[in-house]
N, C-alpha and C positions, 0 to 999 in steps of 0.2 A: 598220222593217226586217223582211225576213219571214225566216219561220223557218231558211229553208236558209242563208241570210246570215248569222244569229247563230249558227247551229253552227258554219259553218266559215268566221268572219270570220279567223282566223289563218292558211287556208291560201289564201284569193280573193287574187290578186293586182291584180284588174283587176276593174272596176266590169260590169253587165250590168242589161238590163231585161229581157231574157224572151229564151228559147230557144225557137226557132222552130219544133224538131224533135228528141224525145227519142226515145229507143229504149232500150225497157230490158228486158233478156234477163232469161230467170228458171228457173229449175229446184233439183228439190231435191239438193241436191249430194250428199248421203251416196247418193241412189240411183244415182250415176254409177262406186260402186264394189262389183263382183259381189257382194263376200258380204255390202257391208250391205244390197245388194238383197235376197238371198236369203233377210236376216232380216227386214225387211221381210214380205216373202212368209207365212214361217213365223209372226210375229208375229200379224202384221193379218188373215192371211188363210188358216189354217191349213194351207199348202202349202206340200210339202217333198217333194223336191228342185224349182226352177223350173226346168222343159224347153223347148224353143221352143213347144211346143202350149200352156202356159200364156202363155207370152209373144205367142202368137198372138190366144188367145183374149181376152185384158185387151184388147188392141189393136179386134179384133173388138167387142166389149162397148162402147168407146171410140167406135169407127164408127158403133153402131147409135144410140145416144143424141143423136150427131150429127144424123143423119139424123129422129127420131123428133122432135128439138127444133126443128127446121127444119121440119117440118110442122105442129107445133101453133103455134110461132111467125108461120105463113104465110112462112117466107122459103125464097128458092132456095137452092140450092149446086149454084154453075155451075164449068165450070174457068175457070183464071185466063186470059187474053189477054194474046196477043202482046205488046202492046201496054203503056201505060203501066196500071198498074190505079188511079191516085187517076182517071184520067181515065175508065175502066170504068163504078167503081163511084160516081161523081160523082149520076148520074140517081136513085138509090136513096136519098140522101140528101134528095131537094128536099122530100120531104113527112112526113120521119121524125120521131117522136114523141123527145123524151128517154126515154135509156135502153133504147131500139130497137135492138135487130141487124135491118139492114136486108139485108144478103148475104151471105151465104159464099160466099168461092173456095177452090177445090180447086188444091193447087198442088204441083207436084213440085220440094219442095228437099231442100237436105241438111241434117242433123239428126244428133245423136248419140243412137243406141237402144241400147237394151240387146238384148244378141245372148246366146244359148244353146248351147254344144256341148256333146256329148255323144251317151251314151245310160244307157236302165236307170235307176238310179238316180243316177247321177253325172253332174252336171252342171254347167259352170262359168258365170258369168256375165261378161260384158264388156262395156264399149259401145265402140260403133264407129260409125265414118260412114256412114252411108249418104243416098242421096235416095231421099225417100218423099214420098208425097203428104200432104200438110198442110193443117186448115184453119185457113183466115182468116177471122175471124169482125171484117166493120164495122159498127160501130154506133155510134149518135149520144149520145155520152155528155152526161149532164145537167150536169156541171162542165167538161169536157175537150172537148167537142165532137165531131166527127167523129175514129175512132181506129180502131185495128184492133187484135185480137188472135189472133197463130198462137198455134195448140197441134196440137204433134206429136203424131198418134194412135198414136206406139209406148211402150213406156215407157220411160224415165221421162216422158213428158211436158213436153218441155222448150218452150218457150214464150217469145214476144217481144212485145211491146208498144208500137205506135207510136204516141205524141200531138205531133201536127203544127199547131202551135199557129199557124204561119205560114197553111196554108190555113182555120181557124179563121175571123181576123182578116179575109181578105179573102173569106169567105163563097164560097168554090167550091166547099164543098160541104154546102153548108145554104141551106136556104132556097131559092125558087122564082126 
């Protein structure tokens, strides 16, 4: 029996061999409310009051490492396609190494960021919804196989992770 089975053998009601397709969101929750952002800020990073030029800037910093990682890595960041993207980004996987980001797509969804009004020295923090551009980072993981991981480049950084364990299995996107 594996592990996730003997934790929560009291609440399975129905038997399972593998999930085909997980997705698991992720963000730091205390940063999804202003003022423990704000302490946060003042904490870790000795800045007080956070205005949107800081909140720009983190975001900006966020982009540029992207970008900077993506070149030393040799990989592109294209926007995303119309189209289907397992079926996009399918070609990038045929000759990837474990533990390879093989692509980033750039893609405009929505996300909750932390937003700043104000001015001067008073500032409030909020998150809100907005669509912003996002990347998708695919890469061939060494246990999980082919997966993707967004991370929104505003803050807080909030973040998705899909392991597709179904195209894993039937190899569409591994291997030649």
């Amino acid at each position: 029996m594996n592990a996730f089975s003997e934790h929560h053998k009291d609440s399975i009601r129905f038997t399972y061999g593998c999930f085909d397709r997980i997705l698991l969101n992720g963000c730091v929750q205390s940063f999804l409310e202003g003022a423990r952002a704000q302490g946060f800020f003042y904490v870790y990073r000795n800045t007080y009051p956070v205005s949107r030029k800081v909140l720009r800037d983190v975001a900006n910093d966020y982009q540029n490492w992207v970008t900077s990682s993506a070149q030393n890595w040799g990989v592109e960041i294209l926007d995303a396609p119309e189209g289907r993207r397992d079926e996009f980004v399918a070609p990038y996987f045929r000759n990837a190494e474990p533990d390879q980001v093989v692509v980033i797509l750039k893609a405009r969804e929505p996300a909750g960021i932390m937003t700043a009004t104000g001015a001067a020295d008073k500032w409030h923090l909020e998150t809100k919804y907005r669509w912003v551009n996002q990347f998708n980072f695919y890469l061939q993981d060494a246990e999980w196989g082919p997966m993707f991981v967004r991370v929104c480049p505003y803050f807080p950084f909030s973040t998705r992770i899909c392991l597709d364990h179904k195209r894993r299995r039937a190899g569409l996107l591994v291997g030649g």
